[in-house]
C-alpha positions as CSV (number, residue, x, y, z in Angstrom):
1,X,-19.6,27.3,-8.5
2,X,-18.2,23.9,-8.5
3,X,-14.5,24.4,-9.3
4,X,-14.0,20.5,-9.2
5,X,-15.8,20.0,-12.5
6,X,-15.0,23.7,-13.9
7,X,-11.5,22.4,-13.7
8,X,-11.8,19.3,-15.6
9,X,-14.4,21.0,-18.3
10,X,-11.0,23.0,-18.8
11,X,-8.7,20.0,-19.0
12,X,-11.0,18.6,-21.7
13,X,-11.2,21.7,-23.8
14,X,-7.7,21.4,-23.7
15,X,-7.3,17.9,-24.3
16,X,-10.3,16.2,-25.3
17,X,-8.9,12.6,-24.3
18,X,-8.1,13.9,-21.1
19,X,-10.2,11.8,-18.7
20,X,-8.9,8.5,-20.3
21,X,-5.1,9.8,-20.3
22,X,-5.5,10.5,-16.4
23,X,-7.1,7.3,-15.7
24,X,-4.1,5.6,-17.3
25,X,-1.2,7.4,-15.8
26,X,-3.3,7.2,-12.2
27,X,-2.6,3.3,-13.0
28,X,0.7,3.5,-13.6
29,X,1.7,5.7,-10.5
30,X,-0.4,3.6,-8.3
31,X,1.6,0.3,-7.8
32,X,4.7,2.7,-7.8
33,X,3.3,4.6,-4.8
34,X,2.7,1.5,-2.9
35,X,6.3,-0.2,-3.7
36,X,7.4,3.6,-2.3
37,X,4.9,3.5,0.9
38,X,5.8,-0.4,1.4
39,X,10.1,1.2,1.7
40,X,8.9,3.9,4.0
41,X,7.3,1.8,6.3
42,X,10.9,0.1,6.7
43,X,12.0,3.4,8.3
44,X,13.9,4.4,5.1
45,X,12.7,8.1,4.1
46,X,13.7,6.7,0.2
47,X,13.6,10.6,-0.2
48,X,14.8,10.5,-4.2
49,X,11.8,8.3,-5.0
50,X,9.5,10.3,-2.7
51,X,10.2,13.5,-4.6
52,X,9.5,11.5,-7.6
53,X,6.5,9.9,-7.2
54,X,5.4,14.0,-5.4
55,X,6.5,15.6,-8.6
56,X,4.2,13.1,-10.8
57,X,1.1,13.3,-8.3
58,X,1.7,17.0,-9.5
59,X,1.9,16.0,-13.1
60,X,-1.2,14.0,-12.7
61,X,-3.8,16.2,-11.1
62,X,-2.7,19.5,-12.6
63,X,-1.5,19.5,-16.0
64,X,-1.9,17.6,-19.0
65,X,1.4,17.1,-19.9
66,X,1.5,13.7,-20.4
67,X,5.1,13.5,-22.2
68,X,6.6,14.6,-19.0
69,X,4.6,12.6,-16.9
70,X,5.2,9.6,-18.8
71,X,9.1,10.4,-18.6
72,X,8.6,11.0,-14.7
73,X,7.3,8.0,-13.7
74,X,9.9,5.7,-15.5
75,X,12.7,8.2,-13.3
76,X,10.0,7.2,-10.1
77,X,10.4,3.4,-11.2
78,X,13.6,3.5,-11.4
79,X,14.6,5.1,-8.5
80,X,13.1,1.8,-6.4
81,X,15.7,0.1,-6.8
82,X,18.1,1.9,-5.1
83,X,17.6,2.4,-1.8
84,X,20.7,4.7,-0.6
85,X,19.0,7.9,-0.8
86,X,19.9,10.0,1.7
87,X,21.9,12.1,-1.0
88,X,18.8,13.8,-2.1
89,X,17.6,15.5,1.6
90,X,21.1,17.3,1.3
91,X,21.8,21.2,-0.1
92,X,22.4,20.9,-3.5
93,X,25.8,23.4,-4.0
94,X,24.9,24.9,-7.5
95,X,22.1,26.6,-6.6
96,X,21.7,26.6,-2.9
97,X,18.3,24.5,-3.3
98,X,16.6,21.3,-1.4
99,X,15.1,18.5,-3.9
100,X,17.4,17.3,-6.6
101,X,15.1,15.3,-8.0
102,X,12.5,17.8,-9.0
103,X,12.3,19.4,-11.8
104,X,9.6,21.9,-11.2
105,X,11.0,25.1,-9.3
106,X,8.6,25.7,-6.8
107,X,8.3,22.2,-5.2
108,X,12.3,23.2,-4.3
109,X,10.7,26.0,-2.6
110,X,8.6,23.7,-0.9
111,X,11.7,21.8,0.1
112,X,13.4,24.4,1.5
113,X,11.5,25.7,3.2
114,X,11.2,22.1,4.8
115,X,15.1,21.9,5.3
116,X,15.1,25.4,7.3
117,X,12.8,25.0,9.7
118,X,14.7,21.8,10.5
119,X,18.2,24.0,10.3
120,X,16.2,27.2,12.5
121,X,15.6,24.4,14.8
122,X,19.2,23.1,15.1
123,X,20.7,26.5,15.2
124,X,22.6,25.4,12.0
125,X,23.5,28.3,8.9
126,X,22.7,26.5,5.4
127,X,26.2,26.0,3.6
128,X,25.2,27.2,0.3
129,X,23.7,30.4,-1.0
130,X,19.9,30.7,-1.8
131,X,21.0,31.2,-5.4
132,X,18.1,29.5,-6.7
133,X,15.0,32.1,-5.2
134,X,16.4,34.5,-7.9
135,X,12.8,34.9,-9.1
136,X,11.7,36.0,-6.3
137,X,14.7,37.9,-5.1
138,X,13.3,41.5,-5.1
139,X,9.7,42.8,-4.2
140,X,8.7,43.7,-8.1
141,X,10.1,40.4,-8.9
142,X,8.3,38.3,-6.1
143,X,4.9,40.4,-6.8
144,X,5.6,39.6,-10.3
145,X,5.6,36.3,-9.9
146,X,2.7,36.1,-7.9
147,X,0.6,37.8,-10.3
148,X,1.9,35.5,-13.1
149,X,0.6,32.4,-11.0
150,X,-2.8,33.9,-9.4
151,X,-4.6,33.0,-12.6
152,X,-5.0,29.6,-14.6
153,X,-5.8,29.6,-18.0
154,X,-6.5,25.7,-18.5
155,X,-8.3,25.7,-21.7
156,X,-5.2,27.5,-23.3
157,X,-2.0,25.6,-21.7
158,X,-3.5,22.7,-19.2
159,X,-2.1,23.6,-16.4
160,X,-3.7,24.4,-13.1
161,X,-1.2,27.0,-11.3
162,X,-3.1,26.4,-8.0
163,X,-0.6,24.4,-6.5
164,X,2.0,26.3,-7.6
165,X,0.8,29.2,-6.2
166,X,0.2,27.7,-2.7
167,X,3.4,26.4,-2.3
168,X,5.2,29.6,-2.7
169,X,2.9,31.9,-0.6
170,X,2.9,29.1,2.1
171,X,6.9,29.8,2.0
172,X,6.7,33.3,1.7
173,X,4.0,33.6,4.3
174,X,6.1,31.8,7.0
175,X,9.7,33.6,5.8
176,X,8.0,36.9,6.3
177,X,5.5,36.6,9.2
178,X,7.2,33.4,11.3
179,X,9.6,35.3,13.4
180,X,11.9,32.7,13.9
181,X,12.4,31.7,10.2
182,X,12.2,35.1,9.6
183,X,15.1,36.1,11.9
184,X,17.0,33.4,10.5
185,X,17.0,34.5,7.3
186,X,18.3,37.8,8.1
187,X,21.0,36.1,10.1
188,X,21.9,32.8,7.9
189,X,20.5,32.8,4.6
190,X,23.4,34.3,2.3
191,X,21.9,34.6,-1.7
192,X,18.5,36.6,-1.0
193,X,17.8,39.3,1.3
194,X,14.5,39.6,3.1
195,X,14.4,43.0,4.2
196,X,11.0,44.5,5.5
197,X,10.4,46.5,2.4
198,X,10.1,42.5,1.0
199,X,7.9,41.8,3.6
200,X,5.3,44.9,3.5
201,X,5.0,44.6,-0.3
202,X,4.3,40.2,0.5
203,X,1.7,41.4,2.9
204,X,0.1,44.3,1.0
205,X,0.0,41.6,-2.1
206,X,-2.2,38.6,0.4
207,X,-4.5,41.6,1.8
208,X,-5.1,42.4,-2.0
209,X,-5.3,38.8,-2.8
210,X,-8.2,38.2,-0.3
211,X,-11.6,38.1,-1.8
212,X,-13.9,40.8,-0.1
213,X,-17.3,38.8,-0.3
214,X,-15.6,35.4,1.0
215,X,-13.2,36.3,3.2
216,X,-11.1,33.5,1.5
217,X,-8.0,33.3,-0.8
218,X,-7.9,30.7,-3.8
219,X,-6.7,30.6,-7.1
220,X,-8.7,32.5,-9.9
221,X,-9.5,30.4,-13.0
222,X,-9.9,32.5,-16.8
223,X,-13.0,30.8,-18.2
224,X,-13.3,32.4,-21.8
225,X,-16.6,32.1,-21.2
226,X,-17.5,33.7,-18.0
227,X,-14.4,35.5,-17.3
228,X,-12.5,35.1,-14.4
229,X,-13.6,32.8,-11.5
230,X,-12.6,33.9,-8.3
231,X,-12.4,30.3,-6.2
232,X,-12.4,29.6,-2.3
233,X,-9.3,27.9,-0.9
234,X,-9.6,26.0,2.2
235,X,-5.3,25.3,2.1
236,X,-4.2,28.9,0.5
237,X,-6.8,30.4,3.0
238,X,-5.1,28.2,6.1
239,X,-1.8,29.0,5.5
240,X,-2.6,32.9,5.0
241,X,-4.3,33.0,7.9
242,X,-2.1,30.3,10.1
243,X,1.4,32.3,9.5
244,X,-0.2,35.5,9.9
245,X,-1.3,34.2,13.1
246,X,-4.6,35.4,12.4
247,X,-4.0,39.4,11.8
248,X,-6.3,39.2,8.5
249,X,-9.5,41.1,7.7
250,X,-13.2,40.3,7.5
251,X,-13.5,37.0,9.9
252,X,-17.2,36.5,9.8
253,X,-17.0,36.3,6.1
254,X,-14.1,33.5,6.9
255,X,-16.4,31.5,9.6
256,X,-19.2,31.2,7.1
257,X,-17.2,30.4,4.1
258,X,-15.5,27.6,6.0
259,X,-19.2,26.6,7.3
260,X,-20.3,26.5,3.7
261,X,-18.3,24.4,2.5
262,X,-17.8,21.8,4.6
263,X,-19.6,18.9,2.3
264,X,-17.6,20.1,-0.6
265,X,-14.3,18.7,-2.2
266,X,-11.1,19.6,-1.4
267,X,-9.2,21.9,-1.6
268,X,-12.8,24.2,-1.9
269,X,-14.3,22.3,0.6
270,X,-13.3,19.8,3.8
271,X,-13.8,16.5,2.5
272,X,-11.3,14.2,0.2
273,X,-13.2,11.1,-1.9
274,X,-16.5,11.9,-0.2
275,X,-15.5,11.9,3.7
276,X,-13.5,14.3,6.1
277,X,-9.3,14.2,6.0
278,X,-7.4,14.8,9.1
279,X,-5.2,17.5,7.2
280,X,-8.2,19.5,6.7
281,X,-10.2,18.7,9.7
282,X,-6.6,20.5,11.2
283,X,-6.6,23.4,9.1
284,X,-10.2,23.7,9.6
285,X,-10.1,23.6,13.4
286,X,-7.2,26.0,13.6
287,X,-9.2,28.7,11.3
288,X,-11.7,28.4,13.9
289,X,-9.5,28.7,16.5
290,X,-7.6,32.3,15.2
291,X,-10.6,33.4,14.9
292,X,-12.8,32.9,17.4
293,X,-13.2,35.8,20.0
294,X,-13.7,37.7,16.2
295,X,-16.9,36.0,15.5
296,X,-20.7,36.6,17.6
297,X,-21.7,33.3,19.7
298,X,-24.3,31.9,16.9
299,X,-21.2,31.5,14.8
300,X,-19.3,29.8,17.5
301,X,-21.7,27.4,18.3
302,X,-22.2,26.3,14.8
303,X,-18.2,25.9,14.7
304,X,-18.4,23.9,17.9
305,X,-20.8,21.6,16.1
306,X,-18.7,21.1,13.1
307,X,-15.7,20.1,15.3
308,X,-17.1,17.8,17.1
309,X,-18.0,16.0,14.3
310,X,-15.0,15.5,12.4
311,X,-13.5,15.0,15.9
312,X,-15.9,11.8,15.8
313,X,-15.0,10.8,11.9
314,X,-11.2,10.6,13.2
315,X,-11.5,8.6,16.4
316,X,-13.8,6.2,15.0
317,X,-13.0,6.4,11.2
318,X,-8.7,7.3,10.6
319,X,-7.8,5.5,13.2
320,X,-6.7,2.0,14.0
321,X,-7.6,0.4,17.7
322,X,-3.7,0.3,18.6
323,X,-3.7,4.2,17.9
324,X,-2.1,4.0,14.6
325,X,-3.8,6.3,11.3
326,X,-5.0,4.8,8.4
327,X,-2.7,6.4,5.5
328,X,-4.8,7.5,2.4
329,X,-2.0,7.4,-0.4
330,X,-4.2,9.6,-2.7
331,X,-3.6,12.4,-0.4
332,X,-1.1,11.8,1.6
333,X,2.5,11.6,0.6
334,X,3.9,9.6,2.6
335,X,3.0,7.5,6.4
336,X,4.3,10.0,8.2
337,X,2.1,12.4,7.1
338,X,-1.2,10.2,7.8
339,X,0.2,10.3,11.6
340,X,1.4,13.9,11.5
341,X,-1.7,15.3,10.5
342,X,-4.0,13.1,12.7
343,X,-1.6,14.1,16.3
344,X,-2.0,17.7,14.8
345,X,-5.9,17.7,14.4
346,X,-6.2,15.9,17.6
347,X,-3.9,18.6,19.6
348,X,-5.3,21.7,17.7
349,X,-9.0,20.3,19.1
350,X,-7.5,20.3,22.5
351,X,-8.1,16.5,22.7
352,X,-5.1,15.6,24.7
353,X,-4.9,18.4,26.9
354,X,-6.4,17.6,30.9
355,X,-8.5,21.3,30.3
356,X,-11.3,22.2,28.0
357,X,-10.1,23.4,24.8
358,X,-11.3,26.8,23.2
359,X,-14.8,25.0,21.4
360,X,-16.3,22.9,23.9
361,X,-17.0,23.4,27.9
362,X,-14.9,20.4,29.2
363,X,-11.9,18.2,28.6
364,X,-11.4,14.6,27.4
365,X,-10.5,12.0,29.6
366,X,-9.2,9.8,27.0
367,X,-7.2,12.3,25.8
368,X,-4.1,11.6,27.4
369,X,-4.0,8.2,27.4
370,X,-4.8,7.4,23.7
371,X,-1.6,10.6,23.1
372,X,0.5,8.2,24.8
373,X,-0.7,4.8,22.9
374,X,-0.3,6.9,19.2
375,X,3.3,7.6,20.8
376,X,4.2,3.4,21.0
377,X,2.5,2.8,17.7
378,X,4.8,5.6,15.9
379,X,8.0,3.6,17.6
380,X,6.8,0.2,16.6
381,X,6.3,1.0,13.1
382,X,9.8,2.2,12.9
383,X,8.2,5.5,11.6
384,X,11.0,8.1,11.1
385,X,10.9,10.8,8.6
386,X,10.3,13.9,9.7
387,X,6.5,14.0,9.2
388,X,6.9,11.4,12.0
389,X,8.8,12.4,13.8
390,X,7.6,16.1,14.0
391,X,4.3,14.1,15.1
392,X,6.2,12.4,17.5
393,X,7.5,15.9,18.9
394,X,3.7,17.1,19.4
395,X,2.5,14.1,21.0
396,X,5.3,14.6,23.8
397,X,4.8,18.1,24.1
398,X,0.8,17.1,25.1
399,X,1.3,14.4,27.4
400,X,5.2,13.9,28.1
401,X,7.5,10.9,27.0
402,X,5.1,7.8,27.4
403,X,8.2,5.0,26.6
């Protein structure tokens, strides 16, 4: 099934002028994005405007609601021309949430559960309550809202939940199986209690989620038609599988999915506008990873394959000569993010490392060196949000402090 155009069938029944509507917002946000990018790569995070022009993205590629999106992007324009921003990567005190410019709940979620991994890090308590995770304070209301999301009925409402639903169980996945964000909850986090009745009813809700034929986890699409669509998920099945740290069921089913799909369109398949992405050449590599001593050595070898090849695409292809990324602002939100997810594919393959990594029988002797040249190019472009800088983090971990 080709979920790319089921989706947009859906869109159309829904709005039949949908194709010409997208095209014309995509316009609008495009020289907005680049006046955003062009700030960033001053070193200014300009996080208002980025949660702007993240919100409309989401506007743009799942819903129809063109009113809203129309509204957004004059906020997103307007936010340019300010560039004192730092007020919006702060706690917001009514509610205990991250991201004041969003409007949609759970890109907060995703925010926050940005902010505490950075506060877990620093040992630091969040100063407000977690007010606003009320709908998803208690197990029944948290399963509840999972099941309300699980399912998209586009041709009725034009709205993909998809992203929704990712963003949520990506928080809830590492709240609930991430011990350290876990045990900082249960130590700092005053406004919702994670007790481990919470987490057994999360993880007995994934385990039912998980598709017994695929191995994978997606969002399920209501087609009228032909019922309900069950899809596979490269990023909801990662992030299961990543903060779980690979304690799921049915691997072989996993290996060939992900095999399967490789030439396909993201996010049910590893490529982005026709070639491979460094985010899911990572997510990709780390599946294979979890999961390797699961899987027979046929299986293996056709994952070695696989990695070695999009290992190729980004040495040769995402990358510039002085070791900087090429960013891709259709997927990418921001610089950072380019070079994040490029040092996180390269370390996941074991590229950096001075020993052979778990796919291949030897090591790479340009590893180190080119870790150490991504390192000066991060510094010289002045790169620091924390996409940066966490890549930043990785790349010392690898090969030391190169300055």
């Amino acid at each position: 099934m080709d979920f790319i155009k089921l989706i947009e069938a859906q869109f159309c029944t829904f709005d039949p002028d949908y194709i010409a509507r997208q095209q014309h917002y995509a316009a609008k946000l495009e020289p907005l994005q680049e006046k955003l990018i062009a700030a960033q790569k001053t070193g200014n995070s300009m996080a208002a405007s980025d949660q702007q022009m993240i919100e409309c993205k989401w506007l743009l590629q799942y819903t129809a609601d063109w009113q809203t999106l129309d509204s957004k992007l004059d906020a997103f324009a307007r936010s340019l021309a300010n560039p004192d921003q730092a007020w919006a990567e702060k706690q917001v005190a009514s509610d205990g949430s991250w991201g004041p410019c969003y409007d949609q709940w759970f890109l907060k979620v995703d925010a926050m559960i940005d902010a505490v991994n950075t506060l877990a890090d620093e040992g630091q308590a969040p100063e407000y309550p977690f007010d606003f995770l009320a709908p998803i304070s208690t197990p029944a209301k948290m399963t509840a809202w999972l099941e309300g999301q699980k399912t998209s009925r586009i041709f009725s409402d034009g709205l993909d939940r998809r992203d929704a639903l990712g963003a949520v169980t990506a928080a809830l996945s590492q709240m609930c199986f991430k011990s350290e964000i876990r045990d900082y909850f249960k130590a700092s986090v005053k406004g919702f209690d994670l007790t481990d009745e919470y987490i057994d009813a999360y993880k007995s809700w994934l385990d039912d989620w998980q598709d017994s034929q695929s191995g994978y986890w997606g969002g399920w699409f209501d087609t009228r038609d032909q019922g309900v669509l069950k899809s596979n998920d490269l990023s909801l099945t990662f992030h299961n599988i990543s903060y779980q740290h690979g304690k799921v069921d049915l691997w072989t089913q996993i290996f060939n999915t992900t095999l399967a799909i490789r030439d396909d369109a993201y996010p049910f398949g590893w490529k982005h506008n026709g070639d491979f992405n460094n985010h899911n050449n990572y997510d990709v590599t780390k599946i294979f990873d979890l999961g390797w001593d699961q899987v027979d050595t046929a299986t293996q070898n056709a994952a070695s394959k696989d990695i070695g090849l999009v290992l190729h695409w980004c040495l040769t292809k995402s990358m510039t000569p002085d070791g900087g990324f090429i960013d891709d602002p259709t997927f990418y939100n921001s610089v950072g993010a380019a070079y994040y997810y490029g040092v996180s594919f390269l370390d996941q393959a074991g590229y950096f490392g001075t020993t052979a990594p778990f796919w291949i029988d030897r090591p790479f002797p340009d590893g180190p060196a080119l870790c150490c040249k991504i390192q000066k190019k991060i510094k010289s472009e002045g790169l620091d949000d924390d996409e940066a800088k966490a890549a930043l983090e990785k790349l010392v971990d690898a090969c030391g402090n190169c300055a």
